[in-house]
N, C-alpha and C positions, 0 to 999 in steps of 0.2 A: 448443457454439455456440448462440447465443439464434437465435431464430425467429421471423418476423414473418409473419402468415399474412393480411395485409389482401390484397386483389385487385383487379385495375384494374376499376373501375367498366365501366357498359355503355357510360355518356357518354363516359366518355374511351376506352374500346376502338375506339368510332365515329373520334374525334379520331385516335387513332392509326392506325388504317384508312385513312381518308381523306389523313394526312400518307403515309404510305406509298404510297400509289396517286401522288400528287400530284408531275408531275416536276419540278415548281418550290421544292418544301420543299427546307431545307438538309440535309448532308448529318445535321448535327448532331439536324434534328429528327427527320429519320430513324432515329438509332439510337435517340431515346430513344423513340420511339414502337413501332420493334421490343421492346427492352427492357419496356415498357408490355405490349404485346399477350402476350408469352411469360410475363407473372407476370398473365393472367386469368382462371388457376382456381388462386391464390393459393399454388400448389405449389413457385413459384422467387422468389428474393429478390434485389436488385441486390446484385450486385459493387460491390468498391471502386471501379474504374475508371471506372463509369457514376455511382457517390456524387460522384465528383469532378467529372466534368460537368456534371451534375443543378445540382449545388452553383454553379458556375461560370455555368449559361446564369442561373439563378436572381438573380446577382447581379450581372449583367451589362443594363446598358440595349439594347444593340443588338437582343435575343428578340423576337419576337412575343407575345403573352398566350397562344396556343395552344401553343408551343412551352413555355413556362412553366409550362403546365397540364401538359405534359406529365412536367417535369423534377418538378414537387410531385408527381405521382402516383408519381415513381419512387425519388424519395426517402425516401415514405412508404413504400415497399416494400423499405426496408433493410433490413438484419441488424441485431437490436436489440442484439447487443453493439457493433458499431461505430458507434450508436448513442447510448451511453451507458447501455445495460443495458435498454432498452426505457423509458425515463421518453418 
């Protein structure tokens, strides 16, 4: 299985911090900002489940830009075979 060892930034570990603390964030931004915080010593890689969200908030107008950030930071954090081989 390929391996992608990038790590949520400090800015966006902040972003995710604060969406989680925050009881007005969706539920949505909530998991990817879980998701985010748990691959920040670059040891764990998103699931398909959270690639298909990611993918979805991404391209969806209704998100917030911070929500956004969050789904790019988690996407970038895929499994580089599902992926397309790490390109």
């Amino acid at each position: 299985m390929g391996t992608n060892s990038k790590k949520t930034s400090s800015k966006v570990a902040t972003l995710a911090s604060e969406t989680l603390r925050n009881p007005r964030s969706s539920a949505i931004a909530k998991r990817l900002a879980a998701s985010a915080m748990s691959q920040s010593d670059g040891a764990k890689q998103t699931g398909a489940d959270m690639e298909a969200i990611a993918s979805h908030v991404l391209n969806s107008d209704k998100y917030s830009e911070q929500t956004k950030t969050l789904a790019a930071t988690v996407l970038s954090q895929s499994n580089t075979e599902r992926k397309g081989g790490g390109r």
